[in-house]
C-alpha positions in Angstrom: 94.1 91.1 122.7 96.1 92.9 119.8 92.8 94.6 118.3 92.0 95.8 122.1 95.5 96.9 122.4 95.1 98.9 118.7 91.7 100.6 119.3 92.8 101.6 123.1 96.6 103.3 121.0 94.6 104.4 118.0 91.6 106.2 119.5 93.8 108.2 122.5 97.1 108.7 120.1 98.6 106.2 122.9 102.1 105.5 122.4 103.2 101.9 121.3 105.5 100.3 122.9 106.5 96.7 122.0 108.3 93.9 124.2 110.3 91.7 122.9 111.3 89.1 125.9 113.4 86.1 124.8 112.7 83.7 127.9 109.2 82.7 129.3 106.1 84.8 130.0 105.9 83.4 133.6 109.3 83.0 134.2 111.3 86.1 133.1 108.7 89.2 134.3 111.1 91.1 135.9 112.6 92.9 132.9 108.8 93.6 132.0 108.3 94.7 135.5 110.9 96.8 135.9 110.3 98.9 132.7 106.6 99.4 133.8 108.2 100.5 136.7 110.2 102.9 135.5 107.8 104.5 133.7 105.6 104.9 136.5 108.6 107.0 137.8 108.5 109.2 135.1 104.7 109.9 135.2 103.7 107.3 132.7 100.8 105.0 133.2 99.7 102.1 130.7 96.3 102.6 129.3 96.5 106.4 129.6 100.0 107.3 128.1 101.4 104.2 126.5 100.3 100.5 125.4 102.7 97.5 126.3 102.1 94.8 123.5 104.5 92.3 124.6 105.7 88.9 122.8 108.2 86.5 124.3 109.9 83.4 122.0 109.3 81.4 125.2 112.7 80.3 125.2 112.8 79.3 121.8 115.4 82.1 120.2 114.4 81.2 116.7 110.8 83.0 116.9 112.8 86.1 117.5 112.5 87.4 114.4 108.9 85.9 113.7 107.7 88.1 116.8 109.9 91.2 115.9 108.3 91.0 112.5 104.7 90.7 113.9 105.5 93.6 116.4 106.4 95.7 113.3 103.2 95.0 111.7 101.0 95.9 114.8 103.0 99.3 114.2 104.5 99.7 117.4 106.6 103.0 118.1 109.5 101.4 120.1 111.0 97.9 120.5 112.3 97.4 123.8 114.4 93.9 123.2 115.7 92.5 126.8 118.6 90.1 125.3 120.9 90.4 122.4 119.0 87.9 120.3 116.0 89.9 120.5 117.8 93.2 119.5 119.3 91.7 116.7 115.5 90.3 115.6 114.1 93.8 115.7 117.6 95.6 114.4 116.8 93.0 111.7 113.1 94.2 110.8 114.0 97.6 110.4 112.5 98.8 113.9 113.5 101.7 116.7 114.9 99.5 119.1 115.7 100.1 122.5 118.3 97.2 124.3 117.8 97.0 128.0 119.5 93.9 129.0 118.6 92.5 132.2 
C-alpha cells in the first residue's frame, strides 16, 4: 500500500499527509474520520487533492517514534499526531506536525 500511496502523490503532486494514531486501527477511527471530514468541508477530497498514509502504534506507545520515523521517510508533507505521545514522536523526528487531540 505505501508504493500505491507514493506513485498516486508523486505522479499528481498530491499532497502528503501522514497519521499518526496512538490507539487501534479499528478502535480509535473517529479522529481519522473526522479529519477526512473536515477536509471534505473545505473542498478537499483523498485521491485527488491529498493522500492519507496513516500508522497507528496499536496501543503500544513505544512504536511512536518507530512509525513517526517511517512516516518521515515515506516523505510526508504534514504529521497530523492525535495524542501527545504521538506529537512528541514526530516533534522528535524533525517533522511539520500538526496536534489535534481528540
Amino acid at each position: 500500500m505505501e508504493r500505491y500511496d507514493q506513485s498516486i502523490a508523486s505522479a499528481r503532486k498530491l499532497a502528503r499527509i501522514g497519521y499518526l494514531g496512538a490507539g487501534i486501527r479499528t478502535v480509535t477511527p473517529n479522529p481519522r474520520e473526522a479529519l477526512l471530514q473536515g477536509l471534505r468541508d473545505l473542498g478537499y477530497v483523498e485521491g485527488q487533492n491529498f493522500v492519507l498514509v496513516d500508522r497507528y502504534a496499536e496501543g503500544q506507545q513505544e512504536r511512536l517514534p518507530e512509525l513517526a520515523a517511517e512516516l518521515v521517510r515515506l516523505e510526508v508533507d504534514i504529521i497530523v499526531a492525535t495524542t501527545g505521545g504521538s506529537a512528541k514522536a514526530a516533534k522528535d523526528v524533525g517533522s511539520m506536525m500538526l496536534f489535534a487531540p481528540d
